[in-house]
VEXKE-901303 format. One record per residue (C-alpha): x, y, z negated; residue in one letter; residue number from 1. Coordinates in steps of 0.5 Angstrom, whole numbers, plus 500, padded with zeros to 3 digits. Each point is the difference from the previous one (the first is absolute). Layout:
N
X  Y  Z  a  NUM;
...
This chain:
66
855  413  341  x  1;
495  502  506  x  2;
506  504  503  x  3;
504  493  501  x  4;
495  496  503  x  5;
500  506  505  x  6;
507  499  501  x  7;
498  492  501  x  8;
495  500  504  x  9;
503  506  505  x  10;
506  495  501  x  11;
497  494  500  x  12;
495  503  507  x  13;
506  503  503  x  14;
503  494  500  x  15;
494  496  503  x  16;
500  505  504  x  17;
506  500  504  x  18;
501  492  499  x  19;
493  500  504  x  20;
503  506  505  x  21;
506  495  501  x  22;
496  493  501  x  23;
495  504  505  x  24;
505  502  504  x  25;
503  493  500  x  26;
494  498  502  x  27;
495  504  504  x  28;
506  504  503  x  29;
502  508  499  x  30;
495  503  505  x  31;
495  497  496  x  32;
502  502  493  x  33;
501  507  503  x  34;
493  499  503  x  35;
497  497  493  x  36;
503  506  496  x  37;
498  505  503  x  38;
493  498  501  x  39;
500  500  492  x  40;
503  506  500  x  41;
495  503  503  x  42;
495  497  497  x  43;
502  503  493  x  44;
502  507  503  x  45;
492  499  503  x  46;
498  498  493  x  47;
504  505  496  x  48;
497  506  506  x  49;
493  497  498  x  50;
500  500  493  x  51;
503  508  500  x  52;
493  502  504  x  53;
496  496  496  x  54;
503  504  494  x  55;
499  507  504  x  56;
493  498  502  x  57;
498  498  494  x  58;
503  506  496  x  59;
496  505  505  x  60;
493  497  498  x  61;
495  504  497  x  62;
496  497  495  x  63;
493  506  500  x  64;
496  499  492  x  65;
493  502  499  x  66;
């Protein structure tokens, strides 16, 4: 059950996705997508990035008990 609605659910965003892809360039033009998309591109690999040295920082953390 929970497998389908997966199934579902990642269909249904890639096709939001394109269909918003489409009617973007249609309106702002391809530059303009190409900027857009690159941007958040960015802005998921700086979030992905950010994430990794949080985890590395927190796990290098020592915790002294008396």
């Amino acid at each position: 059950m929970r497998r389908n609605q997966n199934i579902i659910a990642s269909t249904i965003g890639t096709l939001a996705a394109i269909s918003i892809g489409y009617f973007g360039v249609q309106i702002f033009g391809r530059t303009t997508m190409y900027s857009i998309s690159a941007g958040l591109f960015g802005l998921g690999a700086g979030e992905y990035l950010g994430q990794v040295v949080a985890k590395k920082k927190h796990g290098q953390r020592r915790v002294v008990m008396i």
